[in-house]
C-alpha positions as CSV (number, residue, x, y, z in Angstrom):
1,X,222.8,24.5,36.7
2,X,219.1,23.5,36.5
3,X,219.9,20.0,35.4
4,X,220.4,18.8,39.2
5,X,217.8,19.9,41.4
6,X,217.7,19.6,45.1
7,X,214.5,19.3,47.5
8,X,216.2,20.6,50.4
9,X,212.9,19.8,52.6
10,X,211.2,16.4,53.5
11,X,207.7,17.0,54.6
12,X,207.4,16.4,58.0
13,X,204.6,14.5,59.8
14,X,203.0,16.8,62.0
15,X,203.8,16.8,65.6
16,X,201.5,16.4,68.3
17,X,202.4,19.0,71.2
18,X,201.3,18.8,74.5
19,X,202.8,21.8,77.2
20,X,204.6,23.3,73.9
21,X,208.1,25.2,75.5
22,X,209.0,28.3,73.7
23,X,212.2,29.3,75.5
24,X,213.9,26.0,76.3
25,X,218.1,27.2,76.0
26,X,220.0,24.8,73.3
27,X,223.6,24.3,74.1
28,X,225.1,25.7,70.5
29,X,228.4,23.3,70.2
30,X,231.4,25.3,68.7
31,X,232.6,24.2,65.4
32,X,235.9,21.9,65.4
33,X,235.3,21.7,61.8
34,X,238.9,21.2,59.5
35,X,237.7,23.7,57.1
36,X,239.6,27.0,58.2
37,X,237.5,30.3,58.4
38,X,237.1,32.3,55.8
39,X,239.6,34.9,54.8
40,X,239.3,38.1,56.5
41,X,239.1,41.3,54.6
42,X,236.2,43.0,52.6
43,X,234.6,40.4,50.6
44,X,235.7,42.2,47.1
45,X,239.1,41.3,48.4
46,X,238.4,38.0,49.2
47,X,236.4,37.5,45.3
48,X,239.7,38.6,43.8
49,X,241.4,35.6,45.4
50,X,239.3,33.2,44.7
51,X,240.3,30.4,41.9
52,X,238.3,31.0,39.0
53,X,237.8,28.0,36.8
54,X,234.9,26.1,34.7
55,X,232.4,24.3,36.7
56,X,233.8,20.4,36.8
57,X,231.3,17.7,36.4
58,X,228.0,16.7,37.7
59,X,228.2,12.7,36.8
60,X,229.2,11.6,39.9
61,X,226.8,14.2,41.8
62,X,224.8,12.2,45.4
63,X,223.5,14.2,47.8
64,X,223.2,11.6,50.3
65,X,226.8,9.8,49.4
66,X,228.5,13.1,48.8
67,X,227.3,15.3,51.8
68,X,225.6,12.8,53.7
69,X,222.1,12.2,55.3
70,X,220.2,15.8,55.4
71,X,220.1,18.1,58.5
72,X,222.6,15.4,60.7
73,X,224.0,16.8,63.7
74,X,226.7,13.7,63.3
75,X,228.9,16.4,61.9
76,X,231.3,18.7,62.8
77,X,230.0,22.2,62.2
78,X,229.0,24.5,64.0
79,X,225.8,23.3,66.3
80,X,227.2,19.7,64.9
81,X,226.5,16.9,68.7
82,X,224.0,19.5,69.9
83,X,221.6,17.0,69.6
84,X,219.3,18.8,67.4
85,X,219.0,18.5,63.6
86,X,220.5,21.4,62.1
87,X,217.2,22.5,60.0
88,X,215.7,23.2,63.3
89,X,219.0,25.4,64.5
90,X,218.7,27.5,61.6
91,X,214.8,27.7,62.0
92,X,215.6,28.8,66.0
93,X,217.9,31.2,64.7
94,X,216.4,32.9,61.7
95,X,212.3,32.6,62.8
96,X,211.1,34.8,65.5
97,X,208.0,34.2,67.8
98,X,209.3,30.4,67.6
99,X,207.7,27.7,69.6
100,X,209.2,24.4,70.1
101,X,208.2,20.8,71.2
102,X,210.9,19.6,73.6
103,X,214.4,21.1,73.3
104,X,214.8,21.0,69.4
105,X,211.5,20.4,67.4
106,X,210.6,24.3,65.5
107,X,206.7,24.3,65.4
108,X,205.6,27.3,64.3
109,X,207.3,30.5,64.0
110,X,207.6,33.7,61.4
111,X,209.8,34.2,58.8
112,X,210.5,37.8,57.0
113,X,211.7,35.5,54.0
114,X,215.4,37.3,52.6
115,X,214.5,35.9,49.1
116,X,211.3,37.6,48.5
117,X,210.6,40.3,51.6
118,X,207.5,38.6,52.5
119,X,206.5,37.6,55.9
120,X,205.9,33.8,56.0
121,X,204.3,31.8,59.0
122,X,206.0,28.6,59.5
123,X,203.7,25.5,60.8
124,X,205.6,22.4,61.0
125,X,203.1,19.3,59.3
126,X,203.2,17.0,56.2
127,X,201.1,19.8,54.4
128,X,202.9,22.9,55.7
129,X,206.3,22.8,56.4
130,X,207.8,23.3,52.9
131,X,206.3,26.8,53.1
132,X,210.0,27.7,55.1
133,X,213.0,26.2,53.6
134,X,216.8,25.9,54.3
135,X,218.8,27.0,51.7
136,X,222.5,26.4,51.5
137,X,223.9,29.9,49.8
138,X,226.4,27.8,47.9
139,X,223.9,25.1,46.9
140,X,225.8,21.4,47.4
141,X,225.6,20.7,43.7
142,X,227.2,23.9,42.5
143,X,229.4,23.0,45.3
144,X,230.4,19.6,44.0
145,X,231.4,21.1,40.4
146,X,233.5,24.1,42.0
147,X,235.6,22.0,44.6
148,X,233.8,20.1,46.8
149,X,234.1,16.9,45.2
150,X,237.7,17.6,45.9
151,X,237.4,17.7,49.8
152,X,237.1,14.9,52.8
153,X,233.8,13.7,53.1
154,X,233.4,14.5,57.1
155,X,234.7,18.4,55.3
156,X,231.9,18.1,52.8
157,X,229.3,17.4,55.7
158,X,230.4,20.3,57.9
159,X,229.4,22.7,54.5
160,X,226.2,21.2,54.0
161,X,225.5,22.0,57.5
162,X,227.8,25.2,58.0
163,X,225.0,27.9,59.5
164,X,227.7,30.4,57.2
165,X,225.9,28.9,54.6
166,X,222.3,28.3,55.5
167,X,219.2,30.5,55.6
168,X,215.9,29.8,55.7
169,X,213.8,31.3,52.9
170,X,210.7,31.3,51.0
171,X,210.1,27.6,49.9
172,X,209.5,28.4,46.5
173,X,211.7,30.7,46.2
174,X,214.4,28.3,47.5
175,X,213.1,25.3,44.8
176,X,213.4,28.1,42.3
177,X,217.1,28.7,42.9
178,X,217.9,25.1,42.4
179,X,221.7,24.3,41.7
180,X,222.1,28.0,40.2
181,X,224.9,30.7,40.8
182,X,225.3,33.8,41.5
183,X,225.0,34.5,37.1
184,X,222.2,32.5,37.1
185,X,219.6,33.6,40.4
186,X,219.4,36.4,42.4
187,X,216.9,37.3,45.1
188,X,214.1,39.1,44.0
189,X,215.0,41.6,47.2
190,X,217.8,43.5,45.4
191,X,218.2,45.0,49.0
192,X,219.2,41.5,50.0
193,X,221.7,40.9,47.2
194,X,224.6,42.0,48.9
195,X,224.3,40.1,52.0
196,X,223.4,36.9,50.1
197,X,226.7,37.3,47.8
198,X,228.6,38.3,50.6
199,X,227.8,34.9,52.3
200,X,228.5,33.0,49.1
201,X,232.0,34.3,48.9
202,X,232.6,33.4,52.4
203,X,231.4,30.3,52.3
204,X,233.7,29.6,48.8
205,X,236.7,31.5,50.8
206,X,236.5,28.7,53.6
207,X,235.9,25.7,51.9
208,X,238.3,26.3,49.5
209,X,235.7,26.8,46.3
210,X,236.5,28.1,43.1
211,X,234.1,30.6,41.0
212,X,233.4,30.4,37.3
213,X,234.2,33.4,35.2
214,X,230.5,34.3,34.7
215,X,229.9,33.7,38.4
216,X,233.1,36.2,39.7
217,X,231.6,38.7,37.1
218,X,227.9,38.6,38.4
219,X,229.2,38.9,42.4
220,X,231.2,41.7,41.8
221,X,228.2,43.7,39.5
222,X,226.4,43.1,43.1
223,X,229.5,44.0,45.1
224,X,230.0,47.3,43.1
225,X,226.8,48.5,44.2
226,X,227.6,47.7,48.3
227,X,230.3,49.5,49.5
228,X,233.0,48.1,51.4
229,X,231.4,44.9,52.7
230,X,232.9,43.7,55.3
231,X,233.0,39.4,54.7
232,X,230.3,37.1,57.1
233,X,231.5,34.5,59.5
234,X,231.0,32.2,62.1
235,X,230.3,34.9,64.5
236,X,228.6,37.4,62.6
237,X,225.2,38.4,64.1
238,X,223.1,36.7,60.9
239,X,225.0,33.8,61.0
240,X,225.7,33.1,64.7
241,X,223.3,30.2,66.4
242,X,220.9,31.1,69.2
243,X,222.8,29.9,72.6
């Protein structure tokens, strides 16, 4: 789906940091999002019950009218009112060695990116933030053709900023995927494939996504060669947001 592609990361001006706080605690705010859980169960199970139908259509595709402004916190997932943009959540949970200005603002930080297996230092500034992206696993336009468009817009703002379905990741890596499916991009780390399919289906389970035919066939090649994998949620340990 390489006809709608997403830049998932504004540049951000750099920010000046005087007495930078490393270890300031973030109140994580528990979801009271509409969108129930995903279904429990191995996630093979949960594949088979997914809807499997064509993708619909992209004509009516806008990220900002569909899913809203990027990285609000005026939303109802989880970390939604914690008064920190939910890019910089998902940086606090997935960096280490993370520094921050104030409460919220990620400066720097290091990534060991899923996507490619390298190790990534993350600088926040207008030249060097876009090195570390947020993905969303289900990316929102694939979203929009397999259901989403379907959904209540304060719904379709909770999956856009679901941590179930965020990860930060190699930037190019991340502009690379695009719109694409699970038939269409993989992770270059084939030891990350089954955690990043894994997610996927959860995140389709919960919101209530359907799968094409060509995309059930490619997760379940992946899922064929994982064992019995248990599904990811909310409180699963690569999902969960730092307290």
């Amino acid at each position: 789906m390489r006809s709608s592609r997403r830049c998932l990361v504004t540049a951000v001006a750099l920010v000046a940091v005087s007495g930078v706080a490393g270890c300031q605690p973030k109140t994580v705010v528990p979801s009271t999002d509409r969108a129930a859980g995903p279904a429990a169960g191995s996630a093979a199970a949960v594949l088979a019950k997914l809807a499997v139908k064509p993708d619909g259509s992209m004509s009516t595709y806008n990220r900002l009218k569909n899913f809203g402004a990027a990285w609000t916190d005026a939303q109802n997932a989880t970390g939604g009112h914690n008064h920190c943009d939910t890019r910089d959540d998902i940086l606090d949970r997935d960096l280490t060695a993370v520094k921050r200005s104030g409460k919220c603002t990620v400066i720097s930080g290091s990534l060991k990116d899923p996507y490619t297996g390298r190790t990534i230092k993350f600088k926040r500034g207008r030249a060097t933030s876009s090195a570390v992206q947020i993905d969303h696993l289900v990316p929102l336009g694939n979203a929009w053709v397999t259901g989403a468009s379907k959904l209540p817009l304060a719904e379709r703002k909770e999956l856009a900023n679901d941590p179930l379905n965020l990860l930060a990741a190699d930037g190019p890596a991340n502009m690379g995927k695009s719109d694409d499916d699970a038939s269409e991009w993989l992770p270059a780390q084939k030891s990350f494939d089954c955690e990043y399919v894994k997610r996927q289906i959860a995140v389709k389970s919960k919101y209530h996504l359907w799968v094409t035919a060509k995309e059930k066939a490619a997760m379940q090649a992946v899922l064929d060669h994982c064992g019995n994998q248990t599904l990811s949620s909310e409180s699963s340990h690569e999902v969960k947001l730092k307290s």
